[in-house]
N, C-alpha and C positions, 0 to 999 in steps of 0.2 A: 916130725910134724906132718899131718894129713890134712888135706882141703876138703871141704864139703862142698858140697852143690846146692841150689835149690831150684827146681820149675813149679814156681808159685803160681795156682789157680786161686779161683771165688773160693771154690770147694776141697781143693784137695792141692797137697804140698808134696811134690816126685822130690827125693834126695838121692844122691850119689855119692861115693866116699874115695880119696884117691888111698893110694898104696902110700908109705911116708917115704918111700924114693920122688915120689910124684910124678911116674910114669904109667900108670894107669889107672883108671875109671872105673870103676861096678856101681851098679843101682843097688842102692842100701835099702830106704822106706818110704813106703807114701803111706802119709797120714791126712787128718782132716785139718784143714784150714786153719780151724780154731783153737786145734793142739800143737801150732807151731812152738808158741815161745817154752811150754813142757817137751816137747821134744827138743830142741836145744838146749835147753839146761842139762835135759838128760843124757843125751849124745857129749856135750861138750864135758862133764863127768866121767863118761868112758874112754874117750878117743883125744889126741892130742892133736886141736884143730890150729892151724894158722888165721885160714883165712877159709869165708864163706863166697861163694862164687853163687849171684843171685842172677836168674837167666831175664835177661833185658825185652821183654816185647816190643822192640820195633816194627813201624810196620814193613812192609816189601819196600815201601822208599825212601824209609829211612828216619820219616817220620814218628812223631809220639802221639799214642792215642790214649782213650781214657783210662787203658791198661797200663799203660806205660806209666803214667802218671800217678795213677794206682802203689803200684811196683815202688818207684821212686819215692813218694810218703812212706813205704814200708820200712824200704831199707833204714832208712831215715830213723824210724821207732826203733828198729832189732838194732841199729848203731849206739843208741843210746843206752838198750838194755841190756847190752854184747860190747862195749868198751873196751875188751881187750882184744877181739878180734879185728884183723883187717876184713873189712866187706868188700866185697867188687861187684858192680854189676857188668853182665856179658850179655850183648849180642846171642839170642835166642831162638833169632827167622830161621823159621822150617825143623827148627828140633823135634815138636810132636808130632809130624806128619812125619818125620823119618821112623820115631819112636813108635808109631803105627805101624808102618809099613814092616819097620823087625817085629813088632808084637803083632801079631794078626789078632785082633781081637773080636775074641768068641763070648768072653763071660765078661762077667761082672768083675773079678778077677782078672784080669787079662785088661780090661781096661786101666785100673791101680794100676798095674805094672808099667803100662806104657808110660804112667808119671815117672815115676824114678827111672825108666830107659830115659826118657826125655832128659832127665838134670844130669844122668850120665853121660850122653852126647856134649850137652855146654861144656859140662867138667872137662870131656876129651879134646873140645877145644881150645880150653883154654889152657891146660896142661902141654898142647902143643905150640899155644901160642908161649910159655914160660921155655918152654926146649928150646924154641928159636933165639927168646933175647939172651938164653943163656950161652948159647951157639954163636952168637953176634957178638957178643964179649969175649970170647974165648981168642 
């Protein structure tokens, strides 16, 4: 079983896909907004997903804004239409400014990319947060 990612914008949806060891991260696709729930039917047809890791915008204090809020109706819908998956939302500060910073973005192209670098960052997160609880049990 592999976990997905998502760094959900207005516009445009960065995904990630883990390994099914679930020790590593890559940026899969960024797609438009509006082709999210087509891309998940599609994806979840190919790939043997657990659980979707939806990147959390709080803000720097921790606080929730109209993004956040946003986010949270979302998962909410994709929970209903996605049943069998576990959804998680993650903790997301500072993922696309790091995802800039590795993408230097020059094109049009290059900007995409920095979406899915972004959902791959969460995903790397939270794969190390799962390494830990599973190291704490051990």
């Amino acid at each position: 079983m592999k976990i997905l990612a998502l760094d959900m914008g207005d516009k445009w949806v960065g995904s990630a896909i883990s390994d099914p060891l679930l020790m590593f991260a890559r940026p899969y696709k960024t797609i438009k907004a509006h082709e999210l729930n087509s891309f998940l039917e599609e994806t979840l047809k190919k790939e043997i997903i657990s659980t979707i890791v939806i990147g959390y915008p709080k803000t720097l204090r921790g606080t929730e804004s109209q993004q956040t809020i946003k986010i949270k109706l979302q998962k909410e819908e994709l929970e209903k239409k996605f049943p069998t998956i576990k959804w998680q939302l993650w903790d997301e500060r500072l993922t696309s400014k790091m995802a800039s910073k590795i993408k230097k973005e020059k094109t049009k192209e290059d900007k995409l990319k920095s979406h899915s670098i972004a959902a791959a960052l969460i995903l790397e997160t939270y794969l190390s947060y799962l390494q830990i609880q599973k190291n704490m049990q051990s």
